[in-house]
N, C-alpha and C positions, 0 to 999 in steps of 0.2 A: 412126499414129505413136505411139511408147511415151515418155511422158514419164522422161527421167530421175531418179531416186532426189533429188537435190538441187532439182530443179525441184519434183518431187512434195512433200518434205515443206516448202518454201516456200510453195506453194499451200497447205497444210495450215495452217501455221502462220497465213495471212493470214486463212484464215478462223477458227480458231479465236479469231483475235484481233480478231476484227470487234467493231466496237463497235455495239451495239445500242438504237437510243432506243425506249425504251416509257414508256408514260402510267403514273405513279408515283405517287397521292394529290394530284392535281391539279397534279403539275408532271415535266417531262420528265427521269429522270436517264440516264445513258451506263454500260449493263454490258459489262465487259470480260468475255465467256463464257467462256475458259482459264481468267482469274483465279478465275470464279466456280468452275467445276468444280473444280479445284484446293482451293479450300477447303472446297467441298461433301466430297471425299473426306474432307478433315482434320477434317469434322463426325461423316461416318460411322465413322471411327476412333477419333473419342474419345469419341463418344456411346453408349457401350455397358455394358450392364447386367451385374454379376455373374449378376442371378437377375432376373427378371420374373415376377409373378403375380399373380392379380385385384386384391392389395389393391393392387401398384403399377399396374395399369392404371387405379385407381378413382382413384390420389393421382397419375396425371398428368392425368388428366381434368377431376380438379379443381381443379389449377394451371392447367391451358388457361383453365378457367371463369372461375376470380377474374379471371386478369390481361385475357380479355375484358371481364366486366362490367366492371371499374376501367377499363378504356380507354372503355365503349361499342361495345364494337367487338361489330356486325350479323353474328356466324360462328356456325357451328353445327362440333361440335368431336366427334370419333369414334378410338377407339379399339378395334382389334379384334386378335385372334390368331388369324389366318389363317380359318377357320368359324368362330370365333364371335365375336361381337357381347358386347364387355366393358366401354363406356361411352358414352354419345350423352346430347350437349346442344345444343340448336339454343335459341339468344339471339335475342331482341327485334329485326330487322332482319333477323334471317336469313329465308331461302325458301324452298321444298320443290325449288326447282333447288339447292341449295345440297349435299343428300342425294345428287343425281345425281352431281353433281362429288364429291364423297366415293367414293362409290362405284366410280367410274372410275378415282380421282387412286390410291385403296387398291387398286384391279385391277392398276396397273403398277407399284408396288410389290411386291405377291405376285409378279407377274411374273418380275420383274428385282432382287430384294432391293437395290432402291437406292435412292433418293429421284425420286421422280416430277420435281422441277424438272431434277436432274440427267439424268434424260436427257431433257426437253424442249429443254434447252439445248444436250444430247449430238447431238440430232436437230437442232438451227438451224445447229452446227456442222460437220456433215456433210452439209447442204444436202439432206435428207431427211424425211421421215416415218415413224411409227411403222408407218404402211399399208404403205409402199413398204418400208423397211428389215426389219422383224419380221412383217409379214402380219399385224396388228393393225386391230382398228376400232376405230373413234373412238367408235362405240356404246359400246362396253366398258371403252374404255383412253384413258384422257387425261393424254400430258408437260406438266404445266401443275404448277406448286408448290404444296405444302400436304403432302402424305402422308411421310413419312419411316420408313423402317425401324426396327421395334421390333431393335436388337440384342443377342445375349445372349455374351460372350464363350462361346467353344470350342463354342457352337449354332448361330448366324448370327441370321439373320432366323426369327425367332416371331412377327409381327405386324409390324401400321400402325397409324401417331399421324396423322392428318388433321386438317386444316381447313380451312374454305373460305368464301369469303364477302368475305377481302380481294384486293386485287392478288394475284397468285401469288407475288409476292416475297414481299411482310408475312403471305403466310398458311405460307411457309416460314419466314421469320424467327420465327414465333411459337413454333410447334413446337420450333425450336433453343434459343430464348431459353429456351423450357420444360423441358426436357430439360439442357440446360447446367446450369441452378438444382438439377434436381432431383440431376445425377449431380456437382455440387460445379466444374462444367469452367469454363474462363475464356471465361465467353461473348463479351467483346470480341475475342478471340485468333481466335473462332469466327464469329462471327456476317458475313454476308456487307456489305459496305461499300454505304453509302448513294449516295453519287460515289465512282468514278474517278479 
């Protein structure tokens, strides 16, 4: 039996709007995933570089660093342009799984020039896997937050900003936070909401 058009995008929409508890820095909040995507896009929109080159890969790598150590925060922090390897700092608490999840979170990224949270969420949304949907391993490729598209106006994607080590949330929000400062953007405008 074929579901009708108004049937089908209602199921759509139920699930996109599924509310989501996940374990948040020791307390549980509720992500509205449309909401999220949604501004995930408005991140990748306005988070975009005239020009990108090692000195700015070194001066985001190194705002990753500061506003780590000032926090304490256990992340190891990777910036790369597609082959090459143009910044890596692994902090005090971070782990050598930490490098794996980097490596992974930046594989679906090159992949899909988009931010890795955004389609983990794209994938809980559509009640799928990146296995199932894209014939992806998990060996290789992980929808989990942290890796964000290097974008260059009228270029696209030239690289991944990664980090890993927090929640998947906070180790996206860090990236944005950092990227926002650097390209002048209104990061409250940007940044994804703590509650629902």
């Amino acid at each position: 039996m074929r579901m009708n058009s108004v049937a089908v995008a209602s199921a759509r929409h139920a699930v996109a709007t599924l509310i989501l508890a996940t374990a948040h820095a020791g307390r549980s909040i509720a992500i509205n995933i449309e909401q999220d995507l949604n501004r995930i896009e408005a991140q990748e929109a306005a988070l975009q570089f005239d020009s990108f080159d090692l000195s700015t890969a070194w001066e985001v790598g190194a705002r990753l660093r500061g506003m780590a150590l000032e926090r304490n925060l256990g992340v190891a922090i990777d910036v790369h342009l597609h082959a090459m390897p143009v910044f890596y700092a692994a902090l005090p608490g971070s782990t050598p799984d930490n490098a794996q999840w980097i490596r992974r979170k930046r594989n679906l990224v090159f992949r899909l020039f988009r931010s890795s949270y955004a389609t983990g969420l794209d994938m809980i949304s559509q009640e799928t896997t990146i296995q199932t949907r894209l014939g992806l391993s998990d060996v290789d490729f992980a929808p989990f937050g942290g890796s964000f598209p290097i974008l260059v106006k009228g270029s696209g994607c030239i690289g991944a900003i990664t980090v890993s080590g927090l929640p998947q949330r906070d180790d996206h929000n860090l990236v944005v936070e950092a990227l926002a400062a650097m390209l002048s953007a209104d990061h409250e405008a940007l940044r994804l909401d703590d509650d629902d």
